[in-house]
Kinemage of the C-alpha trace (Angstrom):
@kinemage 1
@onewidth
@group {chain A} dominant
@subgroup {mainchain}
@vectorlist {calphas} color= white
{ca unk a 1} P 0.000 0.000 0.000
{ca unk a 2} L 0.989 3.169 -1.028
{ca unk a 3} L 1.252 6.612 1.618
{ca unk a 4} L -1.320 7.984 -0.884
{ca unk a 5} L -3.559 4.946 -0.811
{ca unk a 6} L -3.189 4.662 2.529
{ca unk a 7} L -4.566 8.540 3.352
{ca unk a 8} L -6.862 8.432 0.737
{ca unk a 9} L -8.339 5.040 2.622
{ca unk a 10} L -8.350 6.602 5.884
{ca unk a 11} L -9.642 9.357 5.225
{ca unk a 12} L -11.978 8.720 2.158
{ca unk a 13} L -9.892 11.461 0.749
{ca unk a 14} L -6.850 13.148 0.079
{ca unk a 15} L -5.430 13.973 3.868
{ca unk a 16} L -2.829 15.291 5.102
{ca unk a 17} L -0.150 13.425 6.804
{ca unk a 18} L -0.937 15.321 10.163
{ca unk a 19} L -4.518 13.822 10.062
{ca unk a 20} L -3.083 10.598 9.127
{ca unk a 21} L -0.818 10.176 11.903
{ca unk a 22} L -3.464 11.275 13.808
{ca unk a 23} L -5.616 8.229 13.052
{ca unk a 24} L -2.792 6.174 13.342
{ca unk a 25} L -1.708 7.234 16.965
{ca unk a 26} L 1.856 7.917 15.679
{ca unk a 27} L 3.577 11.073 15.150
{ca unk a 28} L 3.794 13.304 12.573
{ca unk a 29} L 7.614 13.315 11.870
{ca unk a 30} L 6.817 9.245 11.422
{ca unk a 31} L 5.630 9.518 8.133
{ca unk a 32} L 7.402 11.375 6.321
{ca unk a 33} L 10.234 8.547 7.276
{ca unk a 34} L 7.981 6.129 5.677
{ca unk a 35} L 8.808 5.083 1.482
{ca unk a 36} L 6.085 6.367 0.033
{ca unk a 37} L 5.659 3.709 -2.340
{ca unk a 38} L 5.434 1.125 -0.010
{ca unk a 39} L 4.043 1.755 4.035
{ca unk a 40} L 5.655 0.121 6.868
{ca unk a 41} L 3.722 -3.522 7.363
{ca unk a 42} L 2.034 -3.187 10.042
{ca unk a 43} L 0.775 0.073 9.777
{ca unk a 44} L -1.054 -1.045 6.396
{ca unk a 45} L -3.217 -3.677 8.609
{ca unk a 46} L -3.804 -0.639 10.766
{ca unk a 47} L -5.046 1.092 8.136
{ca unk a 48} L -7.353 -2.034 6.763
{ca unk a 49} L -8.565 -2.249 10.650
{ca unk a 50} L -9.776 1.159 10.647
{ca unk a 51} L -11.358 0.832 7.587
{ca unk a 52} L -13.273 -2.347 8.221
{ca unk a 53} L -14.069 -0.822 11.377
{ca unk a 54} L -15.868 2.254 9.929
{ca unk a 55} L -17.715 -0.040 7.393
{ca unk a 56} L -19.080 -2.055 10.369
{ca unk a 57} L -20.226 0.646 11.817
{ca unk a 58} L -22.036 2.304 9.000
{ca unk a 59} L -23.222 -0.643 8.146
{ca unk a 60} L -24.813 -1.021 11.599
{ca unk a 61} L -26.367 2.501 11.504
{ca unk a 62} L -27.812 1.944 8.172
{ca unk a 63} L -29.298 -1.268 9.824
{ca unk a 64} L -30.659 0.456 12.939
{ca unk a 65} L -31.818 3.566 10.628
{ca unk a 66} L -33.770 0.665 8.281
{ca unk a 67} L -35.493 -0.957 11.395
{ca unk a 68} L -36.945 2.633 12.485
């Protein structure tokens, strides 16, 4: 996964890295350390866990908003 990719995922756009780390719980002067081209490991599952944890979640709303 790609720095891009990744705060485009996060974010569901183009963010900045500030927001990014942010999300992450890391610090800003971490990414820029990062190759952009290819994100440390195991920040990419972190960034796949946030994102299948905001799908769950809409995806219970939009359940709980259909039962009303």
């Amino acid at each position: 996964m790609t720095l891009d990719e990744a705060m485009q995922l996060v974010m569901g756009m183009k963010c900045s890295q500030k927001q990014l780390a942010y999300e992450l719980g890391c610090t800003q002067s971490a990414i820029p350390q990062w190759d952009a081209k290819k994100i440390p490991w195991a920040r990419e599952l972190q960034v796949k866990d946030i994102v299948a944890r905001r799908k769950e979640s809409a995806r219970k709303k939009a359940k709980k908003e259909a039962v009303k």
